[in-house]
N, C-alpha and C positions, 0 to 999 in steps of 0.2 A: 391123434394130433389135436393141438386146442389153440387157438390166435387169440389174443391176448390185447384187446385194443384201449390204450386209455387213452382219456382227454381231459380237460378243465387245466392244467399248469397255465401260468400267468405271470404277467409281473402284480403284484399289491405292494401297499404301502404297512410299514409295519401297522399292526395290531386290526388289517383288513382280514380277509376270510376268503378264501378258496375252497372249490367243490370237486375232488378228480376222481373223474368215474373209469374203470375197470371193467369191459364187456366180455364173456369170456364165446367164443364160440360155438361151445354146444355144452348140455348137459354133465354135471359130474357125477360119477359113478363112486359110489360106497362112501368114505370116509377120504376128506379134504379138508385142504385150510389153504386161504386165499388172503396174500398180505399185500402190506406197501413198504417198500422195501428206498431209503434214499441213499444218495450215495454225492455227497461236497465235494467240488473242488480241493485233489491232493487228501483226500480222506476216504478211510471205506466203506465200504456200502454199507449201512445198519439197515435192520429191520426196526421199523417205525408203531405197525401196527400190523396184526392177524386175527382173523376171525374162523373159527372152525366149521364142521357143518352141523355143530348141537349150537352153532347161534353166538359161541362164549368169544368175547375180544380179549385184545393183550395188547397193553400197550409199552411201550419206552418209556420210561421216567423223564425225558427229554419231552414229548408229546401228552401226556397223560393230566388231561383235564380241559386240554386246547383241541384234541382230535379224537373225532370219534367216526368207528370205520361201523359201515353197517353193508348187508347185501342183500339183495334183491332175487328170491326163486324165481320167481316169474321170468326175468332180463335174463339170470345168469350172470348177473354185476356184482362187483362190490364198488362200493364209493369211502372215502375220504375227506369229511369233510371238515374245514383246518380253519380254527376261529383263533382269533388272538394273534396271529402269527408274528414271527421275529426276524429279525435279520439271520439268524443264525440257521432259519427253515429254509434259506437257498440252498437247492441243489435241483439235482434231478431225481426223479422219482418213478419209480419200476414198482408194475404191477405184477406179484408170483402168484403162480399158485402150483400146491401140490395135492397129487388125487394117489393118496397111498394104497388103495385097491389095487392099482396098476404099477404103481411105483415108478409116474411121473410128474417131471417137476420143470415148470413153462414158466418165462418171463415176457413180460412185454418190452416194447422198444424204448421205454421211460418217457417221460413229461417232465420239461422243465419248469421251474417252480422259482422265482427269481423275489426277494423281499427287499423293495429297498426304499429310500424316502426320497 
């Protein structure tokens, strides 16, 4: 079992910046990728960004140049950190992650993430 805690969602003004951090419970075993996954009002959840456990990110062509996801051994985090931001970056925001050794796949309970002027 893994708890999945994140925080930092906010309200900002467009082109402010938001930090949301991802703690994951305990240690992951073998081979994982730990993402952020959002999900708009009447839209469905996209994945935003993923980082594996060789280090390598991926991002959405929607995010890609304005966010960049990094993670933390030591914490067992990943973070999120969202520069530029736009009106269109409201939603809520879920922290996944999947540890395919075991072949399981945990979300957290989302962070709201609100952009508005």
């Amino acid at each position: 079992q893994v708890l999945l805690e994140e925080s930092g969602g906010g309200l900002m003004q467009p082109g402010g910046s938001l930090t949301l951090s991802c703690t994951a419970s305990r240690m992951f075993i073998g081979s994982w990728d730990m993402g952020w996954y959002r999900q708009a009002p009447g839209k469905q959840r996209e994945l935003i960004a993923v980082i594996n456990s060789g280090g390598i990110p991926i991002y959405a062509d929607s995010v890609q140049g304005r966010f960049t996801i990094s993670f933390d051994n030591a914490k067992n985090a990943v973070y999120l950190q969202m520069n530029n931001l736009k009106l269109d970056d409201t939603a809520a925001y879920y922290c996944n992650m999947k540890e395919y050794s075991l072949g399981l796949n945990y979300w957290g309970k989302g962070t709201l993430v609100t952009v508005s002027s």
